[in-house]
C-alpha positions as CSV (number, residue, x, y, z in Angstrom):
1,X,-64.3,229.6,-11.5
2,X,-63.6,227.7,-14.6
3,X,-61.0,225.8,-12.8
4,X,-63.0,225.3,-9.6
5,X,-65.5,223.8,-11.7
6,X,-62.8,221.4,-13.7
7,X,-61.7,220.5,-10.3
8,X,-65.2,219.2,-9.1
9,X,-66.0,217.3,-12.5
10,X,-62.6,215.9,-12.1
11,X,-63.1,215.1,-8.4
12,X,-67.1,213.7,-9.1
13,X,-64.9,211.4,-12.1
14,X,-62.7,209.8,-9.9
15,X,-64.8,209.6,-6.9
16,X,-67.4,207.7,-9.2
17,X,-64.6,205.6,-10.7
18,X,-63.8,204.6,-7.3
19,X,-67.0,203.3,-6.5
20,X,-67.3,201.5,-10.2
21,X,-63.8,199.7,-8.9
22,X,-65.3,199.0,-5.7
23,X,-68.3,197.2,-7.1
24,X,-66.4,195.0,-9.7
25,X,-64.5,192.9,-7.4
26,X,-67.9,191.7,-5.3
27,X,-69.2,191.2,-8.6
28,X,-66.3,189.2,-10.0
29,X,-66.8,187.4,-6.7
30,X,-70.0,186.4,-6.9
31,X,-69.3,185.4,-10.8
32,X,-66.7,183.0,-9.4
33,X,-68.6,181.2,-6.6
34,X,-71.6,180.8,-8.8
35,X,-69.7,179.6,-11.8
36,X,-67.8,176.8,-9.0
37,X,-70.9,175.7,-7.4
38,X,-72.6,174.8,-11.1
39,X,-70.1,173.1,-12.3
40,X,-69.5,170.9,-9.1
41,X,-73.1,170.3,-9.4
42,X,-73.1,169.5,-12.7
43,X,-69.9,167.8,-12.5
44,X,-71.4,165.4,-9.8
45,X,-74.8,165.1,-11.5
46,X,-73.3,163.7,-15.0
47,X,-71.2,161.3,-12.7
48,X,-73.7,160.0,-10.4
49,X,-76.2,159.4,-13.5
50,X,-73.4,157.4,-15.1
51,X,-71.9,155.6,-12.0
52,X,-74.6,155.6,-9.6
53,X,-75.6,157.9,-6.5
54,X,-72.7,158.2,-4.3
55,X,-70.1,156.6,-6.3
56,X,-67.0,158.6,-7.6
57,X,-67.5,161.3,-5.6
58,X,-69.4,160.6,-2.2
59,X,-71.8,162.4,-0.4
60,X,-69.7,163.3,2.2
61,X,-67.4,165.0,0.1
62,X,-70.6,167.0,-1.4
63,X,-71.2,168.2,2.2
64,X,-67.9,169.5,2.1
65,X,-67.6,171.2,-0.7
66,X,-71.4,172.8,-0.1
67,X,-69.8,173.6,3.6
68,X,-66.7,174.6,2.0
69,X,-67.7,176.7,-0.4
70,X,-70.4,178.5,2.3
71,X,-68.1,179.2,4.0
72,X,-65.8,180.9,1.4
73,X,-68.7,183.4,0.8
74,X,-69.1,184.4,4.0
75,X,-65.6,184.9,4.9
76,X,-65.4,187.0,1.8
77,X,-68.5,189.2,1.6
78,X,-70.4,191.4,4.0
79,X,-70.4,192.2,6.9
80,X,-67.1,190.2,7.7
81,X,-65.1,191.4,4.9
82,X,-66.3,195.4,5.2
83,X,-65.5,194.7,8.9
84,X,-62.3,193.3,8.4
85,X,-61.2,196.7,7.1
86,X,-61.6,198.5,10.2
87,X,-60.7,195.0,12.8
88,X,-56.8,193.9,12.2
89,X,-58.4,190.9,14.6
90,X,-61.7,190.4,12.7
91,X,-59.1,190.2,9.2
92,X,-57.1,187.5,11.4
93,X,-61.1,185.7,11.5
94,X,-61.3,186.2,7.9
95,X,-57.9,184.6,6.7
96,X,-58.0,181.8,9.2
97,X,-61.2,180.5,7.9
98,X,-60.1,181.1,4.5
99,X,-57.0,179.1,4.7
100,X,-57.9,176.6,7.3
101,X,-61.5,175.8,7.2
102,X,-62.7,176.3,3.6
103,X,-59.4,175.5,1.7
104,X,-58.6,172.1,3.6
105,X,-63.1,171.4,3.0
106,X,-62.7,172.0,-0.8
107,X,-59.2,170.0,-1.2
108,X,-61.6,167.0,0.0
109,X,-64.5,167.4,-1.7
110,X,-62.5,166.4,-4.6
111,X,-63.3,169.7,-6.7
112,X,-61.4,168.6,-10.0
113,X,-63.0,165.1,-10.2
114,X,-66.1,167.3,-10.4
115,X,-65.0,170.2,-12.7
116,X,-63.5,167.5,-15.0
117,X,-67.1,166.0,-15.6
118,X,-68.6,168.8,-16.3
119,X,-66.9,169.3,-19.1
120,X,-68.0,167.7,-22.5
121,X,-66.4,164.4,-22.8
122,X,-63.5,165.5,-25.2
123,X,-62.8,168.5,-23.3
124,X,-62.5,166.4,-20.1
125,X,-59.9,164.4,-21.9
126,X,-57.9,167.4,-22.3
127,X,-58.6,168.8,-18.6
128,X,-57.3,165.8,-17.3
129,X,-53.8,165.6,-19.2
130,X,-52.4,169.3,-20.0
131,X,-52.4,170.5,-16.4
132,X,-51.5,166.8,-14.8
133,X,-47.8,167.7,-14.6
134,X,-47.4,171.2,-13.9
135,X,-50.3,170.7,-11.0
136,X,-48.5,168.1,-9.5
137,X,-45.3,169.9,-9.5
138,X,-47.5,172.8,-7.8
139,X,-48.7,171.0,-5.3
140,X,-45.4,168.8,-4.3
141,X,-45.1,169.1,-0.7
142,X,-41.8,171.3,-0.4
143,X,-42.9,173.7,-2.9
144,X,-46.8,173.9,-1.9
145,X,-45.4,174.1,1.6
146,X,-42.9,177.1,0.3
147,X,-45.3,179.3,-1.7
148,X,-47.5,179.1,1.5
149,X,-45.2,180.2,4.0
150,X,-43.9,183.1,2.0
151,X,-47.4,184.4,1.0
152,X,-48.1,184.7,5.2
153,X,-45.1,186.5,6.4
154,X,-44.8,188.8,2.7
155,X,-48.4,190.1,3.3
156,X,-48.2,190.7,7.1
157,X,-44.9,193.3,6.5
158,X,-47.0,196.0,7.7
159,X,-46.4,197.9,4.8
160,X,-47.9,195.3,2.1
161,X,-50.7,194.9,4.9
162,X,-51.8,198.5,5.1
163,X,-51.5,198.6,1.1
164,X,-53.7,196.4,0.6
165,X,-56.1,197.7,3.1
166,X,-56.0,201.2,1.1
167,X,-56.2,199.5,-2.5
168,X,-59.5,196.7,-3.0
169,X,-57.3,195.3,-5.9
170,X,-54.3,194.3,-3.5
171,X,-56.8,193.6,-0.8
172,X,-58.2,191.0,-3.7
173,X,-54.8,190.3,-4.1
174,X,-54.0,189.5,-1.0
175,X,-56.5,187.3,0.0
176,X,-56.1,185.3,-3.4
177,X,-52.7,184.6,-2.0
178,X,-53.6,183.2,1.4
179,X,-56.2,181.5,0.0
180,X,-54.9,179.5,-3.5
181,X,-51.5,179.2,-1.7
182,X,-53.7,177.2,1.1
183,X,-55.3,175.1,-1.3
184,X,-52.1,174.0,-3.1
185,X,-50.9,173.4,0.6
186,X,-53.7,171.1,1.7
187,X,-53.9,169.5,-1.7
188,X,-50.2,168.4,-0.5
189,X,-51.3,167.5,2.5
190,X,-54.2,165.3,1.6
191,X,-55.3,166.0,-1.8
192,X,-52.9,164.0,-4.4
193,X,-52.5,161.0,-2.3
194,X,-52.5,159.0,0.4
195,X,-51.6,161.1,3.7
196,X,-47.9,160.2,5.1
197,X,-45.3,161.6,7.4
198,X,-44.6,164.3,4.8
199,X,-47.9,165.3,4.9
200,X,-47.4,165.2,9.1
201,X,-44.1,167.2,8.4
202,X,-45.7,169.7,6.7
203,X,-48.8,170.4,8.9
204,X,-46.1,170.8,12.1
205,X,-43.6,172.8,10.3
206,X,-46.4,175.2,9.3
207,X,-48.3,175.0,12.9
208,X,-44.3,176.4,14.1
209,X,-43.9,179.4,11.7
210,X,-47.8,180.2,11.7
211,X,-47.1,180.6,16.0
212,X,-44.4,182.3,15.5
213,X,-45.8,184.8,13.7
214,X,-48.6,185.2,16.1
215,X,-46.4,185.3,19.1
216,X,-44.9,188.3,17.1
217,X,-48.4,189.9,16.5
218,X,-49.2,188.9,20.3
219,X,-46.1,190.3,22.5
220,X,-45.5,193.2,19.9
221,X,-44.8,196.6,22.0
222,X,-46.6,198.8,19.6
223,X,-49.8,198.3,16.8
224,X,-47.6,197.2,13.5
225,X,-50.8,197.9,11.4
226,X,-52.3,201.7,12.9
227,X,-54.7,203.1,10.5
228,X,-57.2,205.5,10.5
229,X,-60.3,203.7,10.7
230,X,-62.2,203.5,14.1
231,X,-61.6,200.2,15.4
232,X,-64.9,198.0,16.6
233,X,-65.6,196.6,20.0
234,X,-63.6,199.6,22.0
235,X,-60.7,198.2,21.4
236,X,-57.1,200.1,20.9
237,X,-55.0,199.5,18.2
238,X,-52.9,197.4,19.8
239,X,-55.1,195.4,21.9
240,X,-57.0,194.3,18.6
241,X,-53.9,193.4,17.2
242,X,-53.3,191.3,19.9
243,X,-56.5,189.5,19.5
244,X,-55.8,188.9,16.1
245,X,-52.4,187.2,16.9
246,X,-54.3,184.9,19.2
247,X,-56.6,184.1,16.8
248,X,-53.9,182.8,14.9
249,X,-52.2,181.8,17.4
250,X,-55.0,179.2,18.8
251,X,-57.8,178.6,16.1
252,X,-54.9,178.1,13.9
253,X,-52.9,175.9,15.1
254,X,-55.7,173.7,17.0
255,X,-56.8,173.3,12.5
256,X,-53.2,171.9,12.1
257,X,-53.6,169.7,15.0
258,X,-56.5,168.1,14.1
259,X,-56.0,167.9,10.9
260,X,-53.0,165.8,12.0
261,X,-54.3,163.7,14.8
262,X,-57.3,162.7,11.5
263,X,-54.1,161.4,9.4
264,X,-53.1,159.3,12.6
265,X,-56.3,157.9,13.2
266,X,-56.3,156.8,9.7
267,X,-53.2,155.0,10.0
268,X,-54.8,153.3,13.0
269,X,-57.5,152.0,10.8
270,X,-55.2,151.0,8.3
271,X,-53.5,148.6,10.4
272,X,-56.2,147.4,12.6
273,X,-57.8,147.0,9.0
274,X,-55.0,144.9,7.9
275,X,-54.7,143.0,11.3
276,X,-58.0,141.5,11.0
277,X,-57.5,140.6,7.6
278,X,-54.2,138.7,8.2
């Protein structure tokens, strides 16, 4: 009886230790996106008051960090994210807006111009030289590129996937992953200067891999990522993961396409710019 009773407390322990390590990462979360959104706010507040409204950083890249970082909350709390546990295809929805609609937003709302001016005048100082080298070693196209590729195929191994579905801190892991390792490759792309055939390169090269993987997902025989929570929308194991591979498949590469065809049209402007100057 003694020992049944050990065995209960002990269970009751864990199971409430559980939930305590459930509710930190939401709360760490929430921590995060509030403590972004102020200083980008305050960042562009103590710049605008010096330089004028508008100037520095634009409106328009204002809208896009509020839709950005809108975005990013959504993808990440409920009822997507508690319904990206059960739907391998509603996850594929999550990831793809995290690393092709929010990260690419953010990268262009020019977040550290922001950040940088919220800090007290010394400290920006600081901000703006200690990380300058090893952030643009970062975010050099070959290596932002790299670090990119490998966190997509590493986490869909089914066995990493299906980890990090079972653990919330490798699920937290995971999308940290897709998501920093998209901003460093979009930063590459457009974010540390001006858009060239690298950056064209790199968008095409990871449009390529990104299909292949989802051709893989797609034509697979069998479900790679079977687990035993009831799947949404009537769907069979496999059939959802079938959806999600389209959803990478299509979404995904239609963002790399446009994204592409917007440094084209630049280029156009460029030169009909400089046409009817000369």
């Amino acid at each position: 009886m003694i020992a049944g009773a050990a065995n209960a407390q002990s269970t009751s322990a864990l199971a409430h230790h559980g939930e305590a390590a459930d509710l930190l990462w939401p709360i760490m979360l929430a921590m995060l996106l509030a403590a972004s959104a102020g200083l980008y706010a305050s960042g562009v507040t103590k710049l605008w008051r010096k330089a004028g409204a508008g100037r520095g950083i634009r409106r328009v890249e204002v809208a896009r960090f509020t839709a950005g970082w809108l975005l990013l909350a959504a993808t990440l709390a409920p009822p997507v994210d508690a319904l990206a546990e059960r739907s391998f295809a509603v996850h594929m929805v999550q990831h793809e807006l995290l690393m092709v609609a929010a990260a690419p937003l953010l990268v262009l709302s020019r977040p550290l111009q922001a950040f940088a001016w919220a800090l007290p005048a010394g400290a920006r100082s600081a901000f703006a030289l200690v990380p300058r080298g090893a952030w643009r070693v970062l975010t050099a196209p070959a290596g932002a590129w790299s670090v990119h590729a490998l966190a997509l195929w590493l986490w869909h191994i089914p066995v990493l996937f299906l980890a990090a579905l079972a653990d919330p801190s490798l699920h937290v892991l995971q999308h940290t992953c897709f998501f920093v390792t998209a901003f460093v490759f979009w930063w590459a792309v457009f974010g540390s200067r001006a858009a060239d055939a690298t950056s064209l390169a790199c968008l095409f090269t990871t449009m390529l891999h990104t299909s292949a993987l989802a051709m893989l997902l797609t034509f697979a025989p069998a479900p790679w990522y079977a687990h035993d929570a009831t799947i949404p929308f009537g769907l069979t194991a496999l059939e959802d993961q079938q959806l999600g591979g389209l959803v990478m498949w299509v979404p995904g590469a239609f963002a790399y396409v446009v994204a592409g065809l917007a440094i084209v049209a630049g280029w156009l402007r460029q030169t009909r710019a400089q046409h009817d100057v000369g």
